[in-house]
VMD Tcl script that draws the C-alpha trace (Angstrom):
set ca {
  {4.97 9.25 8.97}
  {4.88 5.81 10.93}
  {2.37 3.26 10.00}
  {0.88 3.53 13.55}
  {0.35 7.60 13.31}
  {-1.77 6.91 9.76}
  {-3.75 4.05 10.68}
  {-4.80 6.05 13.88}
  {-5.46 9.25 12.42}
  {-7.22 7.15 9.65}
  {-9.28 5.36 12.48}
  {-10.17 8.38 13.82}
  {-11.87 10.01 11.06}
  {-13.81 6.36 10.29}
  {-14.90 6.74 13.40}
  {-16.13 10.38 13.34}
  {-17.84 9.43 10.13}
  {-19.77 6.44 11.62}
  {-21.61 8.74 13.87}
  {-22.98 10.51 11.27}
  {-24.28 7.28 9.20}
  {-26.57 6.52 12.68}
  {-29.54 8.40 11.28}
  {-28.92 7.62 7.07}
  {-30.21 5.43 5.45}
  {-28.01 3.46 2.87}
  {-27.43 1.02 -0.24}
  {-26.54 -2.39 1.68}
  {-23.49 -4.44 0.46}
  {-25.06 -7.28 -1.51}
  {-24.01 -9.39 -4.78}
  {-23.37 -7.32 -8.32}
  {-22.63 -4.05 -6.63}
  {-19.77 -2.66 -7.85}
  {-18.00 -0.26 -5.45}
  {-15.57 2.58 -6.18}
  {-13.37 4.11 -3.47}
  {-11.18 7.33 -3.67}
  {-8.68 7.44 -1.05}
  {-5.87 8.81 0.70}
  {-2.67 6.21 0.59}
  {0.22 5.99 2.91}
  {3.22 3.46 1.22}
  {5.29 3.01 4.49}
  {8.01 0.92 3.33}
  {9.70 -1.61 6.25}
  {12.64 -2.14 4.12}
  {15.85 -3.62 5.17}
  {18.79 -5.00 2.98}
  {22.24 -5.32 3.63}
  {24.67 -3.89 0.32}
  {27.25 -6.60 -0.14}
  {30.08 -6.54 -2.66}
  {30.23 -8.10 -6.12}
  {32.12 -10.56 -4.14}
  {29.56 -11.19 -1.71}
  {31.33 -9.36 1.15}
  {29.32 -7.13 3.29}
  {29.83 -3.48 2.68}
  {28.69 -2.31 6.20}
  {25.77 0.02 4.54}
  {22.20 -1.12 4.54}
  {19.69 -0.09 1.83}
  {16.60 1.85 2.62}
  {13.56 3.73 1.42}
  {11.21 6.32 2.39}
  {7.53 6.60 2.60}
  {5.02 8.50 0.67}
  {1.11 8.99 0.92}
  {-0.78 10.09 -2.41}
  {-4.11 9.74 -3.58}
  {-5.12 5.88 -4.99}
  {-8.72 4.26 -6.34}
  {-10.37 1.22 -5.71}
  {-12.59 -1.20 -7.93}
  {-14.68 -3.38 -5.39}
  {-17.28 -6.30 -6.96}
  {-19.61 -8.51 -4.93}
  {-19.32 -12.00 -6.58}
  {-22.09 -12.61 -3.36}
  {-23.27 -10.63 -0.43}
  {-19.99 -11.91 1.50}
  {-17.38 -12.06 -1.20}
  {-15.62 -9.58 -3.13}
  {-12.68 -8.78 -5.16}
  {-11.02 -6.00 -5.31}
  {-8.26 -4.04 -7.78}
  {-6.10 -0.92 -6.24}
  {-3.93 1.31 -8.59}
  {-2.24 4.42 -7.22}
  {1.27 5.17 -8.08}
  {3.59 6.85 -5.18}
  {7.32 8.55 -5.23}
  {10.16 6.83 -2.91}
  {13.70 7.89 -2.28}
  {16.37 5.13 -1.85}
  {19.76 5.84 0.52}
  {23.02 3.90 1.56}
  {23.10 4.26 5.18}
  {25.57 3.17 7.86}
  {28.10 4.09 10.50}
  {28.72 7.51 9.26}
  {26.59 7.12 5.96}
  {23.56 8.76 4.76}
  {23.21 9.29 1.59}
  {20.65 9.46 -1.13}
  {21.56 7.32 -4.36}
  {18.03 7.17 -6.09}
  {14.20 8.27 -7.02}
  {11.83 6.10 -8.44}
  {8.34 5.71 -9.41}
  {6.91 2.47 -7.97}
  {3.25 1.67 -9.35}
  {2.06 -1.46 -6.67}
  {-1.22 -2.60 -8.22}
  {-3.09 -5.31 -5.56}
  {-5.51 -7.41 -6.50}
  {-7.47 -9.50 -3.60}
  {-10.27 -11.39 -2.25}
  {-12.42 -9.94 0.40}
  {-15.31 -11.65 2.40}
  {-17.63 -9.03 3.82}
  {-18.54 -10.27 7.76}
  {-21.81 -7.90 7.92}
  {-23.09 -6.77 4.28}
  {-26.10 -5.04 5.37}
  {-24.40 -3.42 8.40}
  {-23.38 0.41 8.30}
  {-20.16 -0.60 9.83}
  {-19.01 -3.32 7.88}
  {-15.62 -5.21 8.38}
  {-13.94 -7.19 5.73}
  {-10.43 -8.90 5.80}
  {-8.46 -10.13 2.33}
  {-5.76 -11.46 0.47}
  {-4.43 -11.40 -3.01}
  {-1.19 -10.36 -5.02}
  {0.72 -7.43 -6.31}
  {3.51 -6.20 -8.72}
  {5.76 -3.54 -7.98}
  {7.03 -1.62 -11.18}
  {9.89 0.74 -10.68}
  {9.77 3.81 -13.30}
  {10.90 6.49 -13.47}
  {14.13 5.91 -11.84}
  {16.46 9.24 -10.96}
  {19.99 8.70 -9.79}
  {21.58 10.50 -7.30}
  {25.03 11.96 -6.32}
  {27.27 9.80 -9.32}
  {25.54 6.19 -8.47}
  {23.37 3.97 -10.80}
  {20.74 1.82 -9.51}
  {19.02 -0.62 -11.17}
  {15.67 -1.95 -9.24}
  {13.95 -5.20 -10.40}
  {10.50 -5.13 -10.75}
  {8.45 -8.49 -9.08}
  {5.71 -10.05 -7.62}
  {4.70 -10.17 -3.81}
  {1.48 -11.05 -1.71}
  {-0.46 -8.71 0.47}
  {-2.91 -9.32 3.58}
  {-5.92 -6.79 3.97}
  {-7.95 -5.54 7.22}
  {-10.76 -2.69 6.42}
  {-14.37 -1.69 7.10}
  {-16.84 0.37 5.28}
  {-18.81 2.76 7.13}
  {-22.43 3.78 5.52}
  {-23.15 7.18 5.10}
  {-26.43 8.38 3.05}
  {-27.77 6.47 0.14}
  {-24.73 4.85 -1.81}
  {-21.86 6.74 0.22}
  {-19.96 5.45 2.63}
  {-16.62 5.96 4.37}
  {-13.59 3.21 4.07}
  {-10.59 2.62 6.15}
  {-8.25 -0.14 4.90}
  {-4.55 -1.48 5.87}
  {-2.60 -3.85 3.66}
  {0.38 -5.65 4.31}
  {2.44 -6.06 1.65}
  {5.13 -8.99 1.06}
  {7.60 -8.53 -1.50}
  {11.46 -8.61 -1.79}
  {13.80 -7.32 -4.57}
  {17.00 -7.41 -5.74}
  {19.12 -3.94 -6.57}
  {22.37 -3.66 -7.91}
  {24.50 -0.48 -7.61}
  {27.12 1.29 -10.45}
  {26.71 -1.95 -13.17}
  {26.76 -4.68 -9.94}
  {29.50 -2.97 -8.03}
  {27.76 -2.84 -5.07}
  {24.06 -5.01 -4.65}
  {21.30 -5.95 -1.98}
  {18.28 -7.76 -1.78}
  {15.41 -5.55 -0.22}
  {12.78 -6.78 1.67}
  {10.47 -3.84 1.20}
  {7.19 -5.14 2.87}
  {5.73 -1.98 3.30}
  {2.29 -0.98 4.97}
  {-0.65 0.19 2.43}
  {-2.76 2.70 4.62}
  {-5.63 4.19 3.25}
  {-8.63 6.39 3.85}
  {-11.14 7.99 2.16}
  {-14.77 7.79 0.42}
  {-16.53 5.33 -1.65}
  {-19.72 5.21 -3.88}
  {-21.80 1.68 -4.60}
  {-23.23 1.46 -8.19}
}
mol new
graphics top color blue
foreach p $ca { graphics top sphere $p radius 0.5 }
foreach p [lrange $ca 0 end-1] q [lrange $ca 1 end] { graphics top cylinder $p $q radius 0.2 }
display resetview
């Protein structure tokens, strides 16, 4: 599933949801509410990285890695009315392949657990549809890891840096309705049957999520 096809399908339900928060009333945004949502998550990896030689000399195959969408949670807390930061943890399932002219093959399954923590300012608290943008940092641990068809992978773990578009959608009392898109930076390096074969991944994938949230 394409970035594009969540995010709109994601963007429609928002929508349908704001319609019925028109008539509800609702628990504002406002400084020392704590906010947790429950949502569906799409990790829709942009990877690209060329598999070189232990000499350095390109191999011809390019590493690259599949999506997955599973359920994450989200810790929001107002510092003020605007500001916010916010902790994610979800953990989703990727497979990696060696692909090329003639190549396409699977040579591991891992785990990756991609906690992001940001800050968020909040443009319209007291709004029922309320837009926020962000940015913080992750970590991606690998775990997990499952080779495939005779190689061995090794995957370093690392930081990266993520960018964040949402808005919150009242519904009654202290529900609402979020939609949220991160873009995550990070790159990796990867080194195939004890550093036979290695590549450096820029994985940068897309963090789409929707779902429900509840203010304490």
């Amino acid at each position: 599933m394409s970035a594009y096809r969540f995010a709109a399908f994601a963007g429609l339900a928002a929508a349908c949801l704001a319609g019925a928060a028109s008539a509800q009333d609702f628990q504002p945004k406002q400084k020392g509410v704590l906010m947790l949502n429950v949502r569906a998550t799409g990790v829709l990896t942009d990877a690209d990285g060329a598999i070189r030689t232990a000499a350095g000399a390109d191999s011809g195959l390019k590493a690259k890695v599949g999506d997955d969408v599973m359920p994450t949670i989200g810790l929001t807390y107002f510092l003020t009315d605007h500001v916010a930061v916010e902790a994610i943890a979800g953990t989703t399932q990727h497979e990696v392949k060696a692909v090329g002219p003639g190549t396409d093959i699977a040579v591991h399954k891992t785990w990756v657990l991609p906690p992001v923590v940001s800050l968020q300012y909040h443009f319209a608290p007291e709004a029922k549809v309320s837009p926020y943008v962000g940015a913080g940092i992750n970590y991606m641990l690998f775990y997990g890891g499952k080779d495939k068809n005779g190689f061995q992978v090794d995957i370093d773990d690392g930081f990266g840096y993520a960018l964040q578009a949402g808005v919150d959608v009242a519904l009654k009392d202290r529900w609402s309705a979020n939609l949220d898109v991160k873009k995550v930076f990070f790159e990796t390096d990867a080194s195939v049957n004890n550093g036979a074969l290695k590549t450096k991944v820029k994985l940068d994938p897309w963090v789409v999520s929707a779902g429900v949230g509840y203010r304490f």
